[in-house]
C-alpha positions in Angstrom: -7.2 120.3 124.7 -6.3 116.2 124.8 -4.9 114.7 121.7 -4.6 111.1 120.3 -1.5 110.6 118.7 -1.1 107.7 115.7 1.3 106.7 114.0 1.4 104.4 110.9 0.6 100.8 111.5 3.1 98.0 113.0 1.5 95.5 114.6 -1.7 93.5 114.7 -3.6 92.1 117.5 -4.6 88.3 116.4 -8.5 88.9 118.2 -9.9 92.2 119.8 -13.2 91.8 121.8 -15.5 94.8 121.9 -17.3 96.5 124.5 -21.8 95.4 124.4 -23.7 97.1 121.7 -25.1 100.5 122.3 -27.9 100.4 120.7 -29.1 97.2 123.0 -27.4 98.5 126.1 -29.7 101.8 125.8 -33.3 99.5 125.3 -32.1 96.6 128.3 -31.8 99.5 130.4 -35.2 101.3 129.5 -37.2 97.7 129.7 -35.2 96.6 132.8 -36.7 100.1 134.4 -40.8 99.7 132.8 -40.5 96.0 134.3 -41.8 95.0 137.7 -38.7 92.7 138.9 -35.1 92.4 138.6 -33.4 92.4 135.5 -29.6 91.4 135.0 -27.7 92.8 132.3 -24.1 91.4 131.3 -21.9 92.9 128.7 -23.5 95.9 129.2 -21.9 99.3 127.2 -20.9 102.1 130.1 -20.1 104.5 127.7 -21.8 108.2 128.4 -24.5 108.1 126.3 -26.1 104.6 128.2 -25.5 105.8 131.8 -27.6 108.8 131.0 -30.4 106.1 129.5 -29.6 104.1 133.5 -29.7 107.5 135.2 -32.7 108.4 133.9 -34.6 105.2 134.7 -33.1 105.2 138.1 -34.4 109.2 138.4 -38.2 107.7 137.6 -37.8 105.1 140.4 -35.6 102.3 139.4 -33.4 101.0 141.4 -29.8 100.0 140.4 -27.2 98.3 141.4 -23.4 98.1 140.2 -22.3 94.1 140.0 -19.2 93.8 137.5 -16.8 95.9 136.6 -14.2 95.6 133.3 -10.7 97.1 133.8 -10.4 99.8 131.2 -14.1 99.8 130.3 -16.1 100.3 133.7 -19.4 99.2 134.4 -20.2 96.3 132.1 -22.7 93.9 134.7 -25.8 96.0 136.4 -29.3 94.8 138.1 -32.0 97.1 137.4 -35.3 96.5 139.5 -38.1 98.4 138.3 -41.5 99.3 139.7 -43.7 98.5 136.7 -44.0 100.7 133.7 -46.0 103.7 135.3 -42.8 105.5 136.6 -42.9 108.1 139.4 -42.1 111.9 138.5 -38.5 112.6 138.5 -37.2 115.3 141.0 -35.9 117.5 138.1 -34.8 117.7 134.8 -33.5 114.6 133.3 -30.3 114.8 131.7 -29.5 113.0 128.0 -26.1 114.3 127.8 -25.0 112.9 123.9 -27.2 111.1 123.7 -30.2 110.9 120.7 -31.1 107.2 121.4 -32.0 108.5 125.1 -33.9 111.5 124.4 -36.2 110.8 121.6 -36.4 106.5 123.5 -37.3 108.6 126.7 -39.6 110.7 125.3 -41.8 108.1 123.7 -41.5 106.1 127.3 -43.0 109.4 129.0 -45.7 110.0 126.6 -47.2 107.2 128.9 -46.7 108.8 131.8 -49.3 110.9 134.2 -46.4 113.9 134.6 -44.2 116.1 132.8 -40.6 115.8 132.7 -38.8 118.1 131.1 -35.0 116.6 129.3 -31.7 118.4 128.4 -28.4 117.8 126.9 -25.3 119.3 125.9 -24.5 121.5 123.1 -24.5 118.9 120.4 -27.7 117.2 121.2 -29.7 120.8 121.5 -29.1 121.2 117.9 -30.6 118.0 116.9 -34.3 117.8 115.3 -36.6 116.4 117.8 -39.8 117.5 115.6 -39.5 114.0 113.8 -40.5 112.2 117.6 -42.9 115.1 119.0 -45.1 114.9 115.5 -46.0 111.6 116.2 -46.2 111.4 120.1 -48.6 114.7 119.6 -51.0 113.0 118.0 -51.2 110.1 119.8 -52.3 112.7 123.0 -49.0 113.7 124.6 -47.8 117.5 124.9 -44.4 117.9 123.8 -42.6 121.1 123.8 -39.4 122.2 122.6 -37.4 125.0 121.3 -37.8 126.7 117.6 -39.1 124.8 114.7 -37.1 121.6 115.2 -38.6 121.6 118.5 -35.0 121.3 119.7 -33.9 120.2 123.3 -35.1 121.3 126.4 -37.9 119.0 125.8 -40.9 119.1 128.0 -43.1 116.1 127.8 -46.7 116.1 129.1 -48.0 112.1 129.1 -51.3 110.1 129.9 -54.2 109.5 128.3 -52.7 108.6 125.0 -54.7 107.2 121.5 -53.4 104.3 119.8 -52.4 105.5 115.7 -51.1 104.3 112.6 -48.0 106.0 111.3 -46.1 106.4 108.6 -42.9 107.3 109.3 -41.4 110.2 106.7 -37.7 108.8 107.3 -36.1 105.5 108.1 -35.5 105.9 112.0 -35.0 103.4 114.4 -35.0 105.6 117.0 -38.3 107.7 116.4 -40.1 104.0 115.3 -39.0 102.5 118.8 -40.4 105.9 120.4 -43.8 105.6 119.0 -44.0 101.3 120.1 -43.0 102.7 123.3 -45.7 104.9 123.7 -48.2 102.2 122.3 -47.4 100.3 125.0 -49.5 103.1 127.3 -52.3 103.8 124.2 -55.3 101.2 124.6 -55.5 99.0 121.1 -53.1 98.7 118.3 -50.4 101.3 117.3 -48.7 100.5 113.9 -45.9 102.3 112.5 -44.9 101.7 109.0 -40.9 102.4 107.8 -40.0 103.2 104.3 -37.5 100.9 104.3 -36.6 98.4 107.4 -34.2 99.9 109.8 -32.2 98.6 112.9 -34.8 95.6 114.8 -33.4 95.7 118.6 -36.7 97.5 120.4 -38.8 94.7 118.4 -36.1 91.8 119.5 -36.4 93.4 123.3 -39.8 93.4 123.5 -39.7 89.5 122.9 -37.1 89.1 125.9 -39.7 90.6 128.2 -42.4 89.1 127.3 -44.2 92.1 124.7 -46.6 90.8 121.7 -45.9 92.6 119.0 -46.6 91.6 115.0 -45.0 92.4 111.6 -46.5 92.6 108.4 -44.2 94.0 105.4 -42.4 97.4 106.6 -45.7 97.6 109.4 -44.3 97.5 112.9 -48.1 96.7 115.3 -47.7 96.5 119.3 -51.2 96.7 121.5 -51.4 98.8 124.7 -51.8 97.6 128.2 -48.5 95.2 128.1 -46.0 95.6 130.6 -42.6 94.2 130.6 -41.2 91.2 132.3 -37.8 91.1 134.5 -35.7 89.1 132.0 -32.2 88.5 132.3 -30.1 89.2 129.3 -26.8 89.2 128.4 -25.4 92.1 125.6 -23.5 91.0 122.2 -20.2 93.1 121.2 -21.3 96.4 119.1 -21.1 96.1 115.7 -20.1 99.5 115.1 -17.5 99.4 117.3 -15.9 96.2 116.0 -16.4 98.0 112.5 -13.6 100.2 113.0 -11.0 97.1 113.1 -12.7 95.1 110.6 -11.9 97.8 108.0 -8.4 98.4 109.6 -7.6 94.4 108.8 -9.8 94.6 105.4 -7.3 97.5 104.0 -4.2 95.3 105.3 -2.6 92.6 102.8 -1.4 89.9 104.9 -3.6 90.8 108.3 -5.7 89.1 109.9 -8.0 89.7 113.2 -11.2 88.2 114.7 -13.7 90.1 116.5 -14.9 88.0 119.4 -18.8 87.8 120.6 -19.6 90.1 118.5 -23.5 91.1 117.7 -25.1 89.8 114.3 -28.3 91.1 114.1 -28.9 91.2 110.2 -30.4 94.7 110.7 -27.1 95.9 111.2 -24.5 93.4 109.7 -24.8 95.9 106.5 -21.2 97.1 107.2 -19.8 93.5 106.7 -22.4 93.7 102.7 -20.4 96.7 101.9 -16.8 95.4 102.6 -17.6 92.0 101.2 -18.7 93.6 97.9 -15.4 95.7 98.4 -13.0 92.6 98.1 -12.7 92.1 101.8 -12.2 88.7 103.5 -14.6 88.1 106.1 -15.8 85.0 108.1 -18.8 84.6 110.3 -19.6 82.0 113.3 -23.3 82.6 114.5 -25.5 81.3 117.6 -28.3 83.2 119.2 -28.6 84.6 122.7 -30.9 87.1 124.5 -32.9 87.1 121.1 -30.2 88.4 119.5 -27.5 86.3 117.3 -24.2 87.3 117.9 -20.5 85.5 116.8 -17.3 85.8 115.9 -16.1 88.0 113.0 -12.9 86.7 111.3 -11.2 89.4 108.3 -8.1 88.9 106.1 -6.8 91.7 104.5 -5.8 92.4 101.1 -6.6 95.0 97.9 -9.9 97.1 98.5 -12.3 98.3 95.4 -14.3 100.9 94.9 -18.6 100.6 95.7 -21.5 102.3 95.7 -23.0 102.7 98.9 -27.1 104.0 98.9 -30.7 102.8 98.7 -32.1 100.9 100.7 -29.1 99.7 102.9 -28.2 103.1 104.2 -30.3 102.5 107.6 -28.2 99.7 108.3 -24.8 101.1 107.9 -25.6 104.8 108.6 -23.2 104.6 112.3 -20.7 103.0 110.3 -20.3 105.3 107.2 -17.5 107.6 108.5 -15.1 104.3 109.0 -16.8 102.7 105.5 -15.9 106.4 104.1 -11.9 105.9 105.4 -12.0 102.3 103.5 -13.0 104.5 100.3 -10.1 106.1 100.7 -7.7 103.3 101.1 -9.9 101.5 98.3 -9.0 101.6 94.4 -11.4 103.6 92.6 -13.8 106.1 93.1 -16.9 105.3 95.6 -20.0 106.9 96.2 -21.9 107.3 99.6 -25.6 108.5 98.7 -29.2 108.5 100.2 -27.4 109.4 102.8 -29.3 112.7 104.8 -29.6 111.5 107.6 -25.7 112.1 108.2 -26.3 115.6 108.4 -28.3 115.7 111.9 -26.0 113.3 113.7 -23.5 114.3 116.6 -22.3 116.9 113.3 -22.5 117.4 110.2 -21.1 113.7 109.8 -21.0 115.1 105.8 -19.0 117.7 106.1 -16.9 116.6 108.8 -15.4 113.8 106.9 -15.3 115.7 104.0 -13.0 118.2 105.5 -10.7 115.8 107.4 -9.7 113.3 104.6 -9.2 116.4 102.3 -6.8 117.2 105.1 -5.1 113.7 104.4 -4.9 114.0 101.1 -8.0 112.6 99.7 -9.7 114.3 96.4 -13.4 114.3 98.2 -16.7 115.7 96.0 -19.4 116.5 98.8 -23.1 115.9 97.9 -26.4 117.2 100.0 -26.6 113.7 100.7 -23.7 111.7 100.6 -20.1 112.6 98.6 -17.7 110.7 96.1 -14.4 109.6 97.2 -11.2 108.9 95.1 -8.9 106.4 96.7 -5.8 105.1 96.3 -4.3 108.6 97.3 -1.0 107.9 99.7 -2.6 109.4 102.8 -0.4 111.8 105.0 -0.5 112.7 109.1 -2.7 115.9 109.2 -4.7 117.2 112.6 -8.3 116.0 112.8 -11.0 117.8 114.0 -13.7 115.3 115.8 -16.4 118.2 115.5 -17.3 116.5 119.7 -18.6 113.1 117.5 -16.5 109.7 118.7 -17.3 108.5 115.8 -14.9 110.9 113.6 -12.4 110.4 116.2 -12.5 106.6 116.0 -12.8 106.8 112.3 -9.6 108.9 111.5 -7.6 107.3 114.4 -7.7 104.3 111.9 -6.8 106.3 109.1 -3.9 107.6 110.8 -2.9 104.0 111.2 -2.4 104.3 107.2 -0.9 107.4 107.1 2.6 108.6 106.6 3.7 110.6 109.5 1.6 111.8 112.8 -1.8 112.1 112.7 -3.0 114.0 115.8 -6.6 113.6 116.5 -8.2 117.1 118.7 -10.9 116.2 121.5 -10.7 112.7 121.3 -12.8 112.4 124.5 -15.7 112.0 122.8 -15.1 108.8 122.2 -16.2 107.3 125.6 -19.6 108.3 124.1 -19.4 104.8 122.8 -16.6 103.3 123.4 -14.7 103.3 126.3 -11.2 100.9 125.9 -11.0 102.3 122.4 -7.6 104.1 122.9 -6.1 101.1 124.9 -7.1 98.4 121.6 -5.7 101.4 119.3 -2.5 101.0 121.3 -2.0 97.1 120.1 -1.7 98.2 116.4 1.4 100.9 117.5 3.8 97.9 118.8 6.8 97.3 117.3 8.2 93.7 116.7 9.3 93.3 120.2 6.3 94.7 121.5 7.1 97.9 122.9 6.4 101.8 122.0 3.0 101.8 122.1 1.8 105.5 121.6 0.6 107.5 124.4 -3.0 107.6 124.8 -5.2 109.8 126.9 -5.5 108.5 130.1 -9.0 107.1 131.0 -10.1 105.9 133.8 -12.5 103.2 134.0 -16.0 104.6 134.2 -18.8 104.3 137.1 -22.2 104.7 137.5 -22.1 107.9 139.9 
């Protein structure tokens, strides 16, 4: 098994830019292949989980082609030509690898679609509840069929012929919102979907950039069928969650200071930066928009974190970032609480549990909670071995709290990181230099990564 070795913090990079944003790479690359054209996307993310969202268009009859690579990251500039947004029948199944965004994305795409396709993916994603996308996409006409009563991966989906609905969704989900728009798009009048509270806005920001209508009222999310994407250029922001990890590295830091270049500032998402505001932090924002979506540069100074509570109504928009907002709890004074927060539980793991377990293993007094848990900082954190459960973003999490740890901290499976963000291990090495800027720790090798 690879390992990621950290030691304690000695050096900090003055700016750090981020690989493109996930959640946008995985939609530019769906429109791009519904559009009738060529799109161009820049700053796009090659991590695992958005090359199986660009394989999968490519398997329904786009066509893409490889223009730009970034050394250490891989595949960040791609032209996707599509054939319009009836797609042709793939030659087998369609693999989703990690990836949640594709699969339950996908499966409100091929709801549309005259065929069945049936979608896989690895061990992780087979365990995750797929009922919450095939309720929805069943009543508006589709046939979806999965395994046991989570209607778990292998997914068949039978499209065409779909019925426009209204929806009220019985959790705040981006992704199962942006499946049901999607399938809209193929249903003849208006399909409205209605969100508890508001969650992440980057399938309503994309339609814009090609050229779908859609309309907001309140929490009510309309889009009318019979719209089909237009090729549009666009160029893709720095991920937020990525560049969360090194905000809350410089936030617990007296003295430290880093800016986050280009990064995306889409206020459905810019929660993180709420949370370590309110918890003393230092943080500056520059703003302009691009690509419909305003991005920047994120400046923090470091100094003494305090305790929060973290719940309600904001836990939609900080729900990637809560294991690295859980590791500032623990380097915080006080006692925080993380709550409202189930969703955790059907991530890539038990995201719950697994971060209870591993900052116990540093030292941490930890109280765990069906939906959230309570954490006492201010403990002196020690080296321990972490367990990434297979989910980057435990890795990435505890990588940084190794950087505040006495001793070694090795971190088990750490591949799992280029799920979202390849380079991570290379930036981790500029905070292991010593004054002469030498002895950076060993990372696992990586290799920048392609399209096939």
């Amino acid at each position: 098994m690879a390992t990621l070795k950290v030691r304690k913090l000695k050096s900090f990079p003055a700016e750090i830019s981020v690989p493109g944003d996930k959640s946008i790479s995985h939609r530019a690359a769906m429109f791009a292949g519904m559009a009738s054209g060529t799109t161009v996307i820049e700053g796009f993310l090659p991590s695992e989980d958005c090359l199986c969202s660009v394989k999968a268009m490519e398997a329904m009859g786009a066509t893409v082609e490889p223009l730009e690579e970034t050394a250490g990251i891989g595949l960040t500039k791609l032209a996707i030509t599509g054939n319009g947004p009836k797609l042709k029948a793939p030659a087998g199944p369609v693999d989703c690898g990690n990836s949640g965004t594709t699969i339950r994305l996908l499966s409100g795409i091929l709801a549309g679609q005259e065929f069945t396709t049936e979608m896989f993916g690895d061990a992780s994603l087979s365990k995750r509840p797929m009922k919450r996308v095939a309720d929805p996409l069943r009543l508006m006409g589709a046939k979806v069929e999965g395994q046991g009563e989570k209607i778990c991966a292998p997914l068949k989906v039978t499209g065409g012929n779909l019925t426009a609905i209204e929806y009220t969704l019985p959790m705040a989900s981006a992704q199962v919102k942006s499946a049901i728009l999607l399938a809209g798009l193929f249903a003849p009048g208006k399909t409205t979907v209605i969100e508890p509270v508001a969650t992440r806005n980057h399938t309503e920001r994309i339609m814009s950039h090609f050229g779908i209508k859609w309309l907001r009222e309140g929490n009510a999310i309309s889009v009318y069928g019979g719209q089909s994407p237009r090729a549009t250029d666009l160029v893709v922001p720095g991920d937020i969650s990525s560049a969360a990890f090194w905000m809350v590295a410089a936030a617990a830091s007296p003295d430290q200071q880093i800016t986050l270049k280009n990064v995306g500032l889409n206020p459905t998402r810019t929660g993180v930066i709420s949370v370590l505001l309110r918890m003393g932090a230092h943080i500056h924002t520059s703003e302009e928009t691009s690509s419909g979506e305003p991005r920047g540069n994120v400046t923090v100074q470091g100094g003494q974190l305090n305790a929060t509570v973290i719940g309600g109504a904001e836990i939609p928009n900080v729900i990637d970032e809560l294991p690295i907002l859980a590791v500032a709890a623990a380097l915080a004074a006080g006692t925080t609480r993380i709550q409202d927060a189930h969703e955790l539980r059907v991530k890539e793991t038990d995201r719950i549990a697994a971060v209870a377990e591993n900052l116990r293993r540093m030292g941490v007094t930890v109280t765990e909670f069906d939906d959230g848990m309570e954490i006492v900082g201010g403990a002196k954190l020690h080296g321990a071995t972490i367990s990434t459960y297979h989910d980057h973003r435990i890795a990435m999490a505890f990588a940084i709290a190794g950087l505040f740890a006495e001793g070694e901290t090795v971190i088990e499976g750490p591949e799992c990181i280029s799920t979202s963000y390849p380079g991570f291990e290379h930036d981790l090495a500029l905070f292991q230099k010593n004054e002469n800027g030498e002895g950076p720790i060993p990372v696992i090798s990586r290799v920048p990564r392609k399209l096939k």
